[in-house]
N, C-alpha and C positions, 0 to 999 in steps of 0.2 A: 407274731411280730415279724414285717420283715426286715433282716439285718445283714449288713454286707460284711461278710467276714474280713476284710483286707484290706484297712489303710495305711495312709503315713502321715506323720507330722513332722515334723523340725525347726527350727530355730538356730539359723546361721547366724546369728552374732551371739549365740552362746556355745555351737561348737562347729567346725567340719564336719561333711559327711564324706569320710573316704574314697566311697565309692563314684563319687563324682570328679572322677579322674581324665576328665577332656574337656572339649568343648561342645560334643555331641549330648553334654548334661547341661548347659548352656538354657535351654526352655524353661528348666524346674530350679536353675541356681538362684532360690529366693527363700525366705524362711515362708510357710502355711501354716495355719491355725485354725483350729475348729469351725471358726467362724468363715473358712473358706469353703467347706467343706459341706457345714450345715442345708444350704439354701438346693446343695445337688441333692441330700438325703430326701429333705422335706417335700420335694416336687415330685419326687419318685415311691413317696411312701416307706420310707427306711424307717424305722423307728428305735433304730440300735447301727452299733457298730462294734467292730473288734479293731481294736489299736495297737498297731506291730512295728517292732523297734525296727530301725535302718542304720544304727550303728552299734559296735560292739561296745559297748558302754553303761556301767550301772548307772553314771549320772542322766542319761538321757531314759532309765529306764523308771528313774525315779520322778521325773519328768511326767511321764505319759503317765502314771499311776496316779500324778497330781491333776492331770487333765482330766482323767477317768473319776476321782471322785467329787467333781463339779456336775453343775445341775448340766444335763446333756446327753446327747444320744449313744457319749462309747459306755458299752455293757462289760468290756474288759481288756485287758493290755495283753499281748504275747508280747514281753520283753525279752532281754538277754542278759543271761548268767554264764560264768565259766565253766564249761560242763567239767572241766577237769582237775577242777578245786577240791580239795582232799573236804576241806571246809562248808560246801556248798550246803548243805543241810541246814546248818548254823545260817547262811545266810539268807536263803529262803525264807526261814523261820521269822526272822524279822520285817518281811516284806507282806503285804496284805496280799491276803491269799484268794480267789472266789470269786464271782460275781461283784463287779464294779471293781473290783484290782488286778491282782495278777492271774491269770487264765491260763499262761503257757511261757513259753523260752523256746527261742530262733537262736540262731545260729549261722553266720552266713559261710556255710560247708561250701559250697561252689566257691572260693575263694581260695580253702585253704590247699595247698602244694598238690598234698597228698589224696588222691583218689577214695581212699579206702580209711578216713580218718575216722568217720564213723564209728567203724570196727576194732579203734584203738581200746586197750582194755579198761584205760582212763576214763575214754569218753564213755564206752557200756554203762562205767560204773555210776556215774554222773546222768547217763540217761534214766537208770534204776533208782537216783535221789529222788527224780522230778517224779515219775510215779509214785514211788514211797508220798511225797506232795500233793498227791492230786492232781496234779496240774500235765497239759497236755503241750508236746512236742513236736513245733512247725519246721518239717523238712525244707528249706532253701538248700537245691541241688540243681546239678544238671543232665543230661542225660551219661554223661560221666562216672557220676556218683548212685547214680541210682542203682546199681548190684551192691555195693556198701549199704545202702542205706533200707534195699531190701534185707540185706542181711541183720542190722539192726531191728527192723521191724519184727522179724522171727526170732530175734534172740531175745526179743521183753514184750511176750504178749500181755502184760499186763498196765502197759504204757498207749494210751491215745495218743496215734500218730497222724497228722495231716500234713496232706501235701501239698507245697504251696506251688502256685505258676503250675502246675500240671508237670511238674517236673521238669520245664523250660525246655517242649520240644524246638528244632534249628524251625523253624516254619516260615521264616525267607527262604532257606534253603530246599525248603519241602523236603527236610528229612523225616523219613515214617519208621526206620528202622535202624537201631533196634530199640530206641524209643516205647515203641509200640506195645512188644513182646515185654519191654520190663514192666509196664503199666499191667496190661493183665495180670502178670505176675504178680506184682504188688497187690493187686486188687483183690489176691485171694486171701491176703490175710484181716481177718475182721477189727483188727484194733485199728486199722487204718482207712482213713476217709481223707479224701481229695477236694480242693479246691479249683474252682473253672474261675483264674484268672488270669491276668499277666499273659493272654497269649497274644495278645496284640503288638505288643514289645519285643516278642520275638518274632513276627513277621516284618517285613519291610515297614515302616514308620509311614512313609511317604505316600506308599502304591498298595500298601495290603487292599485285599477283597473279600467280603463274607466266605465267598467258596472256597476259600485258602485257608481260612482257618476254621470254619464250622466240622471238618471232618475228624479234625484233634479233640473238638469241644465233643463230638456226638460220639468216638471212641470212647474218652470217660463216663459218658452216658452209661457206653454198652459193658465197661469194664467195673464202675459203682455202682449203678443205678444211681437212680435219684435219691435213698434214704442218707447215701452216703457221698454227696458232692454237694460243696457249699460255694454258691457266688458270692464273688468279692472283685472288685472295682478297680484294685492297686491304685489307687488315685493317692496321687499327683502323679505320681511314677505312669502312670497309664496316659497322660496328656503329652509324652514324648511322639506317641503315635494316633491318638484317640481322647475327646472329650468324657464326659461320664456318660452321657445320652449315650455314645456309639456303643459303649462298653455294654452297657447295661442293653440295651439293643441286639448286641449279636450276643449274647448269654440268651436273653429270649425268644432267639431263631431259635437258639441250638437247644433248646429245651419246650418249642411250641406246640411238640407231638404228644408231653406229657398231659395225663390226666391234670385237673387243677390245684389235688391234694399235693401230686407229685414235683408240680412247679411250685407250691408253697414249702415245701421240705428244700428244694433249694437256695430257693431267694430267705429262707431263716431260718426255720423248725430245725435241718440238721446242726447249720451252728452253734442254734441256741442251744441242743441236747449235746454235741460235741464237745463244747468251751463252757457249758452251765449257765448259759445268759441270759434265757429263753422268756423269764419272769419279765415283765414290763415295770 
């Protein structure tokens, strides 16, 4: 099956989404639904998706879990929990766990003050619930956070960690380092696998060009391989700078050297064994 590991949904008349703090979010200030979303899957052959929270919020997480077990192509939610809830155990517990519900917990770490919040002993301990859970751990960082958030990875190899946006390199600014160097790094540890998307949002909106960012997309090539990097659309968020066509388009430059098994393991097979969604 293939399946884009990375959407969004929302619903502006039942709440804010924070992060839409200007007028440069102005393109996407509208509520989406499935049914927006559907008609770019079906022309491209999706036959799944993975549905990821955009606010810190259990009501909107209970939301997406409601979308998810409707007849339709999301195969599971990464929502968001309090990693630092003494409680969270207890609350998981009550949430639908697996394939068709909850699959993993975001967290939107590039936000918060502190660089190194990761590595608070709160959050360790909360990151060690979610495995205790099953359930797998979608890094949102930047290149900021990524020595924390490497550090995290090596402190719970028993935790599946993916990286979301490629760890948001500056790619208007054409920054390559030390970006670069953390990604290797990161790469060497086996509980964690990367996602090739969101890089279009961080180049220029207006004037990006394939050459400008194919080189970021073909580094995680060379730093996961293909078993271990999943495509994902970030749609609607991805329409700030790029339609789905384009999206979907420079993922399959940046990967048209692999063999066909190898471009299958990205556009699904890894998601599906990553998040457990793989079953049609």
């Amino acid at each position: 099956m293939r399946i884009d590991a990375h959407h969004h949904l929302w619903d502006l008349t039942r709440r804010d989404q924070p992060w839409m703090d200007g007028p440069w979010a102005d393109p996407v200030r509208r509520s989406y639904s499935l049914d927006d979303l559907a008609p770019q899957l079906a022309a491209h052959g999706f036959g799944g998706t993975v549905l990821v929270q955009s606010s810190a919020s259990y009501e909107e997480t209970a939301e997406l879990l409601a979308v998810a077990a409707g007849d339709g192509p999301v195969r599971g939610v990464v929502g968001w929990a309090d990693l630092t809830d003494p409680g969270l155990a207890d609350v998981l517990a009550a949430l639908p766990l697996g394939p068709g519900g909850l699959v993993g917990i975001r967290h939107q770490v590039q936000d918060e003050p502190d660089p190194g919040w990761l590595t608070r002993p709160e959050v360790l301990r909360g990151l060690g619930v979610l495995a205790d859970a099953g359930l797998v751990y979608d890094l949102l960082v930047t290149p900021r956070e990524l020595p924390a958030a490497r550090a995290a990875v090596r402190a719970l190899p028993g935790l599946s960690f993916v990286l979301d946006h490629a760890g948001k390199p500056a790619v208007a600014r054409g920054d390559w380092q030390p970006w670069a160097d953390e990604i290797t790094a990161l790469a060497r540890h086996p509980n964690l696998t990367c996602k090739l998307s969101g890089l279009v949002t961080e180049a220029d909106w207006s004037a990006w060009r394939p050459q400008q960012i194919l080189p970021y997309a073909r580094h995680l090539l060379d730093a996961f391989g293909p078993g271990r990097l999943l495509f994902g659309s970030d749609w609607p968020v991805c329409t700030l700078a790029a339609d789905y066509d384009d999206v979907l388009a420079l993922a399959e430059s940046a990967t048209g050297r692999l063999a066909p098994a190898e471009q299958a393991a990205v556009f699904g097979e890894t998601a599906g064994r990553v998040y457990g969604v793989g079953a049609a």
